[in-house]
One Martini backbone bead per residue (centre of mass of N, CA, C, O) as a GRO file, in nm:
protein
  242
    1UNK     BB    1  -0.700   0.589  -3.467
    2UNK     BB    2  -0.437   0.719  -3.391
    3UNK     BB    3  -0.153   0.878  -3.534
    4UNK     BB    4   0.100   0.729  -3.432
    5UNK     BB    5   0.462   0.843  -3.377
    6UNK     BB    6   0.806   0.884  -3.357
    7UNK     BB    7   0.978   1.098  -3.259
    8UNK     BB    8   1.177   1.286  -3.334
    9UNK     BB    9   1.518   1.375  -3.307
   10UNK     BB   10   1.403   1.655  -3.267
   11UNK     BB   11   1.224   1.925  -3.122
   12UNK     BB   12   1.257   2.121  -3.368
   13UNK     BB   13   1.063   1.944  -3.572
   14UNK     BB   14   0.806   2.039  -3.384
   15UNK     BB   15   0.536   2.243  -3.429
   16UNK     BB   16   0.470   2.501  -3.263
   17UNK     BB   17   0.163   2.556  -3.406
   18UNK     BB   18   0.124   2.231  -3.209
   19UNK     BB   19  -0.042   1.997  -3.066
   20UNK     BB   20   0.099   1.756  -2.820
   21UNK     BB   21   0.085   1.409  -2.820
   22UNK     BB   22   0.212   1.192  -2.547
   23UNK     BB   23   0.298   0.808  -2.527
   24UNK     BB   24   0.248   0.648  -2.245
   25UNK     BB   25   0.357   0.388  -2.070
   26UNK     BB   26   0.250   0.192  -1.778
   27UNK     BB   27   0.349  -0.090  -1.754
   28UNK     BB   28   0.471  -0.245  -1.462
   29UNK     BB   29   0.607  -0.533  -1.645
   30UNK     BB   30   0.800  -0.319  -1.879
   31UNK     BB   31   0.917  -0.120  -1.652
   32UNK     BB   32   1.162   0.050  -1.468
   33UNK     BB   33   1.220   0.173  -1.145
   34UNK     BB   34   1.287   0.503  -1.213
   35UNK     BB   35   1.348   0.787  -0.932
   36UNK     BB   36   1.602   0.967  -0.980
   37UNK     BB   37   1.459   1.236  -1.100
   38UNK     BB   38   1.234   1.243  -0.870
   39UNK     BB   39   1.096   1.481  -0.611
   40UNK     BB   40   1.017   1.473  -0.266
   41UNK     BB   41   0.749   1.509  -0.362
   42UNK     BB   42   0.671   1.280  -0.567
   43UNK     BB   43   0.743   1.066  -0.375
   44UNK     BB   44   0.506   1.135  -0.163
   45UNK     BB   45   0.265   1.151  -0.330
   46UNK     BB   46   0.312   0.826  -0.413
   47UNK     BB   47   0.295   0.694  -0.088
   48UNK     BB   48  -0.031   0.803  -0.102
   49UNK     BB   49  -0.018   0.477  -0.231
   50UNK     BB   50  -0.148   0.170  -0.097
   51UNK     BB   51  -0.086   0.040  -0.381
   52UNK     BB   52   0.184  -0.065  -0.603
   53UNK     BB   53   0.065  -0.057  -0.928
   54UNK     BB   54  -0.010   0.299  -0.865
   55UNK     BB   55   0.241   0.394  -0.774
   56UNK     BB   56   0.409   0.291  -1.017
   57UNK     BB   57   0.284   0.445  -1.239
   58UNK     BB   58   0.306   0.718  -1.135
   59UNK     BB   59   0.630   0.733  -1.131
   60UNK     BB   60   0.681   0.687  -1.429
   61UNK     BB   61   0.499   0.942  -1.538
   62UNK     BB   62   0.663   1.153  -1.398
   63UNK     BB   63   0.919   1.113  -1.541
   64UNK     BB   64   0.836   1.119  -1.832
   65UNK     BB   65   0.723   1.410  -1.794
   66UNK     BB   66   1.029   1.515  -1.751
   67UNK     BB   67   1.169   1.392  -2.001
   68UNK     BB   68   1.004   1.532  -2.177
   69UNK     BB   69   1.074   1.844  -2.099
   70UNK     BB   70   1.327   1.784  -2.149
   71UNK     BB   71   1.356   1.747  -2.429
   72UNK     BB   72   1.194   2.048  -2.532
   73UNK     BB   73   1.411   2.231  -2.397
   74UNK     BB   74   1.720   2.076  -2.314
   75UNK     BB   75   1.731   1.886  -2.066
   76UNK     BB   76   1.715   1.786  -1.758
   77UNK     BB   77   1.491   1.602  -1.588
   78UNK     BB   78   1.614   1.654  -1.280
   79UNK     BB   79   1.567   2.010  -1.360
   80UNK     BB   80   1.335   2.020  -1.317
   81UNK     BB   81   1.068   2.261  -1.246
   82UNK     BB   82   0.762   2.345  -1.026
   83UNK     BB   83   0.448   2.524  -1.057
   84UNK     BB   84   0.164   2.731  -0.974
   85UNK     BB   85  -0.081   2.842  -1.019
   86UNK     BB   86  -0.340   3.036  -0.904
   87UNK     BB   87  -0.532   2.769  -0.943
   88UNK     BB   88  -0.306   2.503  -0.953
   89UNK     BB   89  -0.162   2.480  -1.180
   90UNK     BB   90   0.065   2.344  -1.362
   91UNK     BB   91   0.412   2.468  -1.386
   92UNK     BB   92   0.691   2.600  -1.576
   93UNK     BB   93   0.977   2.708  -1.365
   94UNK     BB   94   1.228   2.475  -1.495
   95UNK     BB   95   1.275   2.629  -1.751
   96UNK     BB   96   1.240   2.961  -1.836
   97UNK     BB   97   1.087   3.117  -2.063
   98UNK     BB   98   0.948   2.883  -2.315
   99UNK     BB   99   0.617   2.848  -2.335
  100UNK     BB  100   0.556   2.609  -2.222
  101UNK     BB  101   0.321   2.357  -2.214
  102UNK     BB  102   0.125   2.154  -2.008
  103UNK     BB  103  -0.043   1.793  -1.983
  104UNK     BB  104  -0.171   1.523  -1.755
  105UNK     BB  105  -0.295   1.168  -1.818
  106UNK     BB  106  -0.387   0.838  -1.619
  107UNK     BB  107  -0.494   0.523  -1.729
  108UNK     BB  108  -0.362   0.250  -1.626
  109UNK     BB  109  -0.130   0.165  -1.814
  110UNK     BB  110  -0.187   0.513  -1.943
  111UNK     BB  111  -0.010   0.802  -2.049
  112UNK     BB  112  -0.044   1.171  -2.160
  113UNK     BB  113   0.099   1.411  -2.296
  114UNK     BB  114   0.053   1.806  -2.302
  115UNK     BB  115   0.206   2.021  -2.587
  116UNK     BB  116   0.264   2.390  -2.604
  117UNK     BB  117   0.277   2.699  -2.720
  118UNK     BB  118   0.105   2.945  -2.536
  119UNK     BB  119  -0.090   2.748  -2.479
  120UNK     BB  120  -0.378   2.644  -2.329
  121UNK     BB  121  -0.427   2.266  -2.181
  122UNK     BB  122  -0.620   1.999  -2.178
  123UNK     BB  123  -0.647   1.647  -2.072
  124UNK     BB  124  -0.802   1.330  -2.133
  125UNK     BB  125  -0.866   1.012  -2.004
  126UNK     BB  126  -0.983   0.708  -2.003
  127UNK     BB  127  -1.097   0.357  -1.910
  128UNK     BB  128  -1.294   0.141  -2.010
  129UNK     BB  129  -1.633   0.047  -1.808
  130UNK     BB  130  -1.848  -0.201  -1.888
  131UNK     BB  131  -1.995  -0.181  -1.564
  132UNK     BB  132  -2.102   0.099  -1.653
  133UNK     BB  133  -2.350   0.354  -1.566
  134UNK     BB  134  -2.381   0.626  -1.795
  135UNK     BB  135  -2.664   0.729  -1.749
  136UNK     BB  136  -2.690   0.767  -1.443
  137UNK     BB  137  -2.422   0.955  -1.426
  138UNK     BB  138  -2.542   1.189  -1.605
  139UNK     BB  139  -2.803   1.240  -1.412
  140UNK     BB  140  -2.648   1.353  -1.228
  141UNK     BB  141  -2.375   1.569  -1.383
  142UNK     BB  142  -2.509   1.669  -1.608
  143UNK     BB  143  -2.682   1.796  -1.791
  144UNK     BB  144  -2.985   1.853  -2.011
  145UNK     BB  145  -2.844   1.814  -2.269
  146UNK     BB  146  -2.651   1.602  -2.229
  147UNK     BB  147  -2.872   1.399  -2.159
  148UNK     BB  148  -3.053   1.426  -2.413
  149UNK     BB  149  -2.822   1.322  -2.634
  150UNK     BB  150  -2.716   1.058  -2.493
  151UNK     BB  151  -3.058   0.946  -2.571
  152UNK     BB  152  -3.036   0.971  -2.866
  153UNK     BB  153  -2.861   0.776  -2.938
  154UNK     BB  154  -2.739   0.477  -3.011
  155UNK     BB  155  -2.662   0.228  -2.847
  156UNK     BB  156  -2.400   0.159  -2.956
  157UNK     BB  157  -2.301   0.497  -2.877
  158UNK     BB  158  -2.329   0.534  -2.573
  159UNK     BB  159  -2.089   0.461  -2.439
  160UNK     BB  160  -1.886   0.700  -2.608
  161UNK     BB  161  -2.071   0.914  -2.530
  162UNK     BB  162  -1.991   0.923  -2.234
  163UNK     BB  163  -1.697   0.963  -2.260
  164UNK     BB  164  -1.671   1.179  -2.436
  165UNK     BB  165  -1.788   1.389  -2.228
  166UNK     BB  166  -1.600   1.315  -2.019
  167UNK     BB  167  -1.317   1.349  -2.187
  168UNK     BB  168  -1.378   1.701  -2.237
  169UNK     BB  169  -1.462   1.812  -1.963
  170UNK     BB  170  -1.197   1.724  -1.819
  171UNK     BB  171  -1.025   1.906  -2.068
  172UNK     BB  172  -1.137   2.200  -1.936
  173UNK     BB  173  -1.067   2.186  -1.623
  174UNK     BB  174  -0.783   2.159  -1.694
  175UNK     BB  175  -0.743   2.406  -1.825
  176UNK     BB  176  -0.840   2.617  -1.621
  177UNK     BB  177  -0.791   2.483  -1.297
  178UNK     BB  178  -1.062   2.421  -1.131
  179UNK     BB  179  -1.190   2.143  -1.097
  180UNK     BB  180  -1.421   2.110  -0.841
  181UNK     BB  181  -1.513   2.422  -0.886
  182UNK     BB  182  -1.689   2.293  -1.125
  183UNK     BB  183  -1.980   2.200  -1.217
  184UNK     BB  184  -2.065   1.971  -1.447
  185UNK     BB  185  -2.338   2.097  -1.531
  186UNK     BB  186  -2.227   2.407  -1.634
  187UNK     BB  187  -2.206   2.265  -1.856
  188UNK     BB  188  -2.118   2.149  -2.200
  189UNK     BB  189  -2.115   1.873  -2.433
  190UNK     BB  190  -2.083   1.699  -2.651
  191UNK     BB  191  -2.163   1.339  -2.749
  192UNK     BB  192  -2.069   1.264  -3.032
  193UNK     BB  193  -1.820   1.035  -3.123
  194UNK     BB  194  -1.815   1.108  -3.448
  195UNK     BB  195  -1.748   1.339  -3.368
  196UNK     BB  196  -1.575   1.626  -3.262
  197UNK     BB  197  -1.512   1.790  -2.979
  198UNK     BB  198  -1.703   2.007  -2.761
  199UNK     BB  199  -1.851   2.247  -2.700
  200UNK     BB  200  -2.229   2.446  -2.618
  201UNK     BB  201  -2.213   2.585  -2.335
  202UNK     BB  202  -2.278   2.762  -2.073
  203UNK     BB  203  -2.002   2.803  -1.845
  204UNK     BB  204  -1.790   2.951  -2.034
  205UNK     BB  205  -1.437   2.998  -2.033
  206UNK     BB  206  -1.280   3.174  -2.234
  207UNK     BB  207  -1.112   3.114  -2.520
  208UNK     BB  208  -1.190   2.990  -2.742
  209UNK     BB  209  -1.251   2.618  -2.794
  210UNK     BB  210  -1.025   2.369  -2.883
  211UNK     BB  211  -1.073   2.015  -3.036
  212UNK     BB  212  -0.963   1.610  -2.985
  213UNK     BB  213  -0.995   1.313  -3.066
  214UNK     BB  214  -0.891   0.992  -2.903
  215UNK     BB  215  -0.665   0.710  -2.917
  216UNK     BB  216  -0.447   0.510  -2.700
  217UNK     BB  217  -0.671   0.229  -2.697
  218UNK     BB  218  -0.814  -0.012  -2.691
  219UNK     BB  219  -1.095   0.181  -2.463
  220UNK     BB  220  -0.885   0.486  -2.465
  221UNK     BB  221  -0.989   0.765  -2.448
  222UNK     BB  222  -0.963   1.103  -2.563
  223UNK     BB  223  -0.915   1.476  -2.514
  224UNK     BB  224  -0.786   1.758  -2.646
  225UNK     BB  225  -0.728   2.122  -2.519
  226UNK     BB  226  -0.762   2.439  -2.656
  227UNK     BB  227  -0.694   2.748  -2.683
  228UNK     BB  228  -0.804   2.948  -3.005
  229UNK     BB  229  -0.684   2.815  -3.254
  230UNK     BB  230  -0.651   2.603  -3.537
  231UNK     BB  231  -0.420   2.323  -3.446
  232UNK     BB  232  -0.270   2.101  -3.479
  233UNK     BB  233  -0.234   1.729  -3.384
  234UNK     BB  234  -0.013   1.547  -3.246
  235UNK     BB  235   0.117   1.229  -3.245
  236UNK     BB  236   0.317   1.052  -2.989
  237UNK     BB  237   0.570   0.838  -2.911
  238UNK     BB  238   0.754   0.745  -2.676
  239UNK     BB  239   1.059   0.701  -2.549
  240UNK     BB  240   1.262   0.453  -2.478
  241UNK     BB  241   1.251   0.487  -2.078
  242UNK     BB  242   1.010   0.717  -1.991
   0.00000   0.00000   0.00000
């Protein structure tokens, strides 16, 4: 499990060479459904999920997001404001030129930001579903490396092998904010869940690319990644209220 631990007193204690994950419960039957801060677009957004505990937590998520950012720069959450780069990738346009970069990934209950200075950095989180067929899934999707490797592994370590790979993949994709305009096979990921994750070849962009695997809950594996070279990676736990 990583070492999760509660942000310090103030963001100048954080050090600004090191990626930082912050980890957010959104589980709606413990957190306050609060959307004053979020504006008509996010609330659009969440309107349109069908059923009402994944709207519930997208709105959680997005606070959360808000008030983590307001946090960072020392705004008011509410005054944070939002714009898309050349390629979709969301990024923070008020307040300007803080350097401050972010991702957000969330899965059942929880969901982590990812905030660095200067860095591109992509993150992404899964809950294991143990009646996925890991297997079958690689061979659709996956690369010809990626799937001789984790039918490689020793049975005990194939699911973490998928999720590993899982994401992984999507933690480079969203970093550098191309989607599914990039085909999953195009590109390689280490499978061995014992070591750190890591790209291994293929159409990788951009770059060098590091990365670190963590857990934010027993079940729920995730990794985040970032461009440059090698940089601490903090993980905190969300203040109560976010």
């Amino acid at each position: 499990m990583a070492p999760w631990r509660q942000l310090p007193g103030s963001p100048d204690a954080c050090p600004r060479q090191a990626v930082h994950v912050i980890r957010l419960s959104l589980d709606p039957s413990r957190l306050p459904d609060d959307s004053s801060d979020l504006d008509l677009d996010e609330l659009a957004r969440a309107g349109r999920y069908v059923v009402e505990p994944p709207r519930r937590r997208f709105r959680i998520c997005r606070r959360g997001l808000r008030r983590c950012l307001g946090w960072f720069t020392k705004s008011l959450a509410r005054e944070i404001r939002f714009a898309s780069e050349r390629n979709g990738k969301p990024t923070l346009a008020h307040p300007k030129d803080t350097g401050l970069r972010f991702n957000v990934s969330h899965s059942g209950d929880w969901g982590v930001i990812a905030v660095s200075w200067e860095r591109t950095l992509g993150v992404d989180i899964e809950s294991i579903d143990p009646n996925l067929d890991g297997a079958a899934l690689a061979s659709r999707f996956f690369s010809e490396h990626e799937r001789a490797e984790l039918l490689s592994l020793p049975p005990e370590d194939l699911q973490d092998g998928f999720y590993r790979l899982w994401t992984t993949k999507e933690a480079y994709i969203k970093a550098i904010g191309l989607g599914m305009a990039v085909p999953l096979g195009s590109f390689s990921a280490a499978a061995n869940p014992r070591r750190e994750p890591r790209l291994v070849g293929g159409d990788v962009r951009e770059g060098p690319w590091r990365a670190c695997g963590f857990q934010v809950a027993p079940g729920v594996p995730g990794v985040v990644m970032w461009d440059g070279g090698p940089a601490p990676v903090c993980f905190w736990d969300a203040f109560a209220g976010w």
